[in-house]
N, C-alpha and C positions, 0 to 999 in steps of 0.2 A: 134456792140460790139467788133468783134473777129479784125476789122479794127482800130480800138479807138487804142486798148490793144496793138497792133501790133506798130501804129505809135508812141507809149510813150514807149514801149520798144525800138525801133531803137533809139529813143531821147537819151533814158538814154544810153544804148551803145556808141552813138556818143560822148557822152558828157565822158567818160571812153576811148573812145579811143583819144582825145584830150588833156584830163589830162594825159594819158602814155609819150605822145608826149611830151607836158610841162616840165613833171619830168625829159626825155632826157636832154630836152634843158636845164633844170635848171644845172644841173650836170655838164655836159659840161662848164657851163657859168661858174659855181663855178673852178671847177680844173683849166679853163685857166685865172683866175685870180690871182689863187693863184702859179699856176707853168707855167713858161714862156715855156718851153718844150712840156707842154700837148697840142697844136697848130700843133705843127711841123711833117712835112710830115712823119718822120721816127716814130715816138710815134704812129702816125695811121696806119702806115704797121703792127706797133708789135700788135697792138688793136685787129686789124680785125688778123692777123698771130696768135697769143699766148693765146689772152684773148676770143674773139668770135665766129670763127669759128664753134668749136669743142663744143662749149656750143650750139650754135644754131642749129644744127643738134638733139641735146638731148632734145633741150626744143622745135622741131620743133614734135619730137618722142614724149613727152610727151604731148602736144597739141593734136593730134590726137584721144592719149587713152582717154584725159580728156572729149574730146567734146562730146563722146560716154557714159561718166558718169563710167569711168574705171579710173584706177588709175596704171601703171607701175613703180614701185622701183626699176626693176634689169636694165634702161635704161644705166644705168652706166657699171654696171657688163657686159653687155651686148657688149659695147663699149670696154672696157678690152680684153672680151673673144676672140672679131673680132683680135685686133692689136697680141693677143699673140698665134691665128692662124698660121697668117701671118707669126711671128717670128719663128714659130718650123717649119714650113712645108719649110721656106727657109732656115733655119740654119741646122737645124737637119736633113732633109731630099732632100734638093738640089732642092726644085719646082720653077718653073720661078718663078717671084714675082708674075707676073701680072696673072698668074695661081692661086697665095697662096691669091694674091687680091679678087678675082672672090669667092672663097672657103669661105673666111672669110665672103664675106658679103652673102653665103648661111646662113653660120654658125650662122650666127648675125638672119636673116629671121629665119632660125628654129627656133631658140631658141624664139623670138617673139612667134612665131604657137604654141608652148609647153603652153604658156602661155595664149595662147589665148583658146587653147583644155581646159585646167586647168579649165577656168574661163566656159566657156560656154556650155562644155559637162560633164564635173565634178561638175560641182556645187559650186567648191571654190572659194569665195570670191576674189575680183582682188587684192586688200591691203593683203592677207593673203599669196594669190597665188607667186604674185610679191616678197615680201619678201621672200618666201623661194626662190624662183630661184638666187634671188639676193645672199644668199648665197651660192648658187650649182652655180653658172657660176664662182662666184670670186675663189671658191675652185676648179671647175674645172681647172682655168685658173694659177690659181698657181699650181697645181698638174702636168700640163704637160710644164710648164716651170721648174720645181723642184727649185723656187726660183732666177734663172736668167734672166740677162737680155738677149733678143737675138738681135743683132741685124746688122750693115755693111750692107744694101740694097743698090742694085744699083742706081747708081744718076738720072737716067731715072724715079726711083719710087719717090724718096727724093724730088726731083723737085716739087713734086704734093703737099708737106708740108712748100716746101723752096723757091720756086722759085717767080717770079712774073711776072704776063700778064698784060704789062701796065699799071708797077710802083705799079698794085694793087695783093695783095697775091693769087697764083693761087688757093689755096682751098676757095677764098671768091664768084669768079666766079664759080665754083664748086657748092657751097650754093646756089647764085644766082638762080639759073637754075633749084635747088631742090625746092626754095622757091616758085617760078612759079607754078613747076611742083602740087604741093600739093594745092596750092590757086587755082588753076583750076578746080582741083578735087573736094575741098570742094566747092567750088562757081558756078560750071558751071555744073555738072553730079549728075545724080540721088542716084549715091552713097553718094555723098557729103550728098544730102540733107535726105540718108537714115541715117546717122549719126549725123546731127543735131536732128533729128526725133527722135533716139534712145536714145539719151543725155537727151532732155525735158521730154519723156514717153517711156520707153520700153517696157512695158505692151502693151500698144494703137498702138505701134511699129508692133509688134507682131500680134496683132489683126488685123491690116491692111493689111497685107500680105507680110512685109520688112520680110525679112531672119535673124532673127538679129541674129543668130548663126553662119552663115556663114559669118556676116559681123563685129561681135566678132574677128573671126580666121584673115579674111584680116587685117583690123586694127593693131592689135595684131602686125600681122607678119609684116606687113610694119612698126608698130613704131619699129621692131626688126631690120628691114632693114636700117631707117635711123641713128637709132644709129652707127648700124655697119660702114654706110660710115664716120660718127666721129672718129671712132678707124681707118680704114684705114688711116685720115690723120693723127690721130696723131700720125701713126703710121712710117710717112714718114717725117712728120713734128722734132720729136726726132733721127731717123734713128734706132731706135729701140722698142721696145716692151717688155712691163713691165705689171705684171700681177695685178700691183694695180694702173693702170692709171685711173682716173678721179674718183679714190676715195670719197665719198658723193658726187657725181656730180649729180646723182640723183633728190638730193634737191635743186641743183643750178638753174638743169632743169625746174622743177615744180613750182618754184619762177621766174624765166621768165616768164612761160607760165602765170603762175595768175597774175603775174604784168602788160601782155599784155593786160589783157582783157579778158582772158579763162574762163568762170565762172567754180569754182568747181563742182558744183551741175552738172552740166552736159549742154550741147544743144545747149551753146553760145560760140563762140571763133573767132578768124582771124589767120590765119596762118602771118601776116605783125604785128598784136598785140603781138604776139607771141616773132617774130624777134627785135622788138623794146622792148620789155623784157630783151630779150640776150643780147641787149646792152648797156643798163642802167647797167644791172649786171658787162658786160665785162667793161665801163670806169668806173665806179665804185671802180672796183679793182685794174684798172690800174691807176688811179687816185690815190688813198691809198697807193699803190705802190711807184710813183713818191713822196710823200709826207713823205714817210719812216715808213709808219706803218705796224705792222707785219700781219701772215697772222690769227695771233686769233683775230685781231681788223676786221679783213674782213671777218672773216664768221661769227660774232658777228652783222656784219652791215646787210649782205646779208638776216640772222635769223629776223631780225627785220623788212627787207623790206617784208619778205615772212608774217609777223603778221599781219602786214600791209595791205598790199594786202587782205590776206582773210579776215579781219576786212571789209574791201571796201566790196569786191566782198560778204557779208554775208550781207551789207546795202543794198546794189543793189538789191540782192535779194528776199530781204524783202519788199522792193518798189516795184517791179515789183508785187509782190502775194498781195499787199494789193490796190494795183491799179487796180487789175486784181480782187477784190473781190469786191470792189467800184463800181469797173463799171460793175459787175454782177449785185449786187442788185440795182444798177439807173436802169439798162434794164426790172431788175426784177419787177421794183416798177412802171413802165412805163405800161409794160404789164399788170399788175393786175388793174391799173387804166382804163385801154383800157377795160378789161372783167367788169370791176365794171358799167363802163357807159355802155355797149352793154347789160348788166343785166339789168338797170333802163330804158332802152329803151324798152324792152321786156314787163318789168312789168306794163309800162306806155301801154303800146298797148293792155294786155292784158285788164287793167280796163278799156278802153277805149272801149271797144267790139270789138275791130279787133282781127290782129292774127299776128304770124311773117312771114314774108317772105319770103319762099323757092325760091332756082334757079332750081328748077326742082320737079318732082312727081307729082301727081294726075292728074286731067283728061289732063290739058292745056300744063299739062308738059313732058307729055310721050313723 
């Protein structure tokens, strides 16, 4: 049964993550017919440079918390509070960058752990928790910039937001490398798979002897971590630091990740469903862009892919629970049939004057 359920769940996955793929391709196919530009080598520097990057670092952080069956809102604020770190501790206070680098993405980690304490030794809810912090980091983060911008980094840091290694944007190899790092993790280590674990049953989680408190807090603080390296670049990327950067990005994130293939409910995700999310969204906009529409016609569009998506990912999930109930009761109706005849075999032996037969006891059997 548990082998059935298992091979028609990976079907339906596969068949979710081919449709992600599809929708890429479609999109693509659509903008470069309509704009002779959206092809060209420079339109895809600024894609992966302006449009992806920095989203996929968010929606790579919210992917994490979702698979866990958590929910993070402040990935954005989060990202904010990292770059505007960065901006007071080198303006204000003369710290190397790459010292104010280091510091910000503690800062970003903490503030993860805050949230992850909140949720898992507090008892508050992750959607209730996340929102408030989301609005204590953005108030933080304008409180100690008093509303300016800070910014003049040395070009040794800028580079990390502007530059390019072999034609392609250096924070895209940056990502690259993150993307690895976390598909390992969930794919290859007992962690990973203490966190799919935790996503499907935390209860059953719990009972088995996974730590999910302490693996609540790790989570947590790594989806705090990855945002943070998004604020570093955008923070190198602009040469400055602004305390309302990636404003709703939050919601940008989280419509990636579902678009990827994350299921909300919790247990199911790919860190690569994830990333091909981020990019539908990034040419998406960059697409809309090239075609002149404003930016209320793109988060109108982005709103409707995210209805979308959970529309899917609520079907999926409904398929999987009633496939999974089907093929209880065929197992169930199997087995009862199996006790029903091992009954009429008994009753048959006994009218017949024998008796049933043991694999042991009485004299012959000692």
């Amino acid at each position: 049964m548990g082998a059935r359920t298992g091979r028609e769940a990976s079907r339906i996955t596969g068949a979710r993550d081919i449709a992600t793929v599809f929708v890429l391709a479609a999109v693509i196919v659509s903008f470069a017919l309509l704009e002779p530009v959206f092809l060209s080598t420079r339109n895809w520097v600024d894609i992966g440079r302006v449009y992806y990057t920095e989203l996929a670092f968010m929606a790579v952080s919210a992917t994490i918390v979702i698979i866990i069956r958590g929910i993070d809102l402040s990935v954005a604020a989060i990202f904010a509070l990292t770059a505007v770190t960065i901006g007071v501790l080198v303006v204000d206070h003369s710290v190397n960058i790459w010292v104010a680098a280091i510091i910000g993405l503690l800062v970003g980690t903490a503030a993860g752990l805050l949230n992850g304490v909140l949720i898992a030794y507090v008892g508050i809810s992750p959607i209730v928790t996340t929102l408030g912090t989301l609005t204590l980091y953005r108030g933080i983060s304008l409180g100690i910039t008093k509303g300016r911008n800070l910014g003049g980094f040395p070009t040794s840091f800028t580079d990390l937001g502007q530059g390019t290694v072999l034609g392609i944007p250096t924070q895209v190899w940056g990502l690259a490398a993150t993307l690895i790092i976390v598909a390992v993790v969930l794919g290859r280590t007992v962690a990973g798979r203490w966190m799919y674990a935790m996503g499907g049953n935390p209860e059953a989680s719990r009972l088995s002897g996974i730590p999910v408190r302490r693996m609540t807090l790790v989570v947590y603080s790594s989806a705090g971590l990855l945002a943070a390296m998004g604020g570093v670049v955008a923070a190198a990327r602009f040469n400055t630091s602004r305390s309302d950067f990636a404003t709703g990005g939050e919601f940008n994130a989280i419509t990636a990740a579902i678009l990827g293939g994350v299921s909300i409910a919790g247990g199911r995700g790919k860190i690569a469903g994830a990333a091909v999310g981020a990019m539908i969204i990034a040419v998406l906009r960059n697409g809309l862009t090239l075609r002149g529409f404003s930016g209320f016609v793109q988060i109108v569009a982005i709103g409707l892919i995210l209805l979308g998506a959970a529309i899917v990912d609520r079907a999926l999930v409904a398929r999987r629970t009633a496939q999974g109930v089907a093929t209880q009761l065929e197992n169930g109706g199997e087995e009862g049939e199996s006790a029903a005849s091992a009954t009429e075999s008994t009753i048959a032996e006994q009218d017949s004057g024998g008796a049933p037969a043991f694999t042991g006891g009485g004299p012959d059997g000692v």
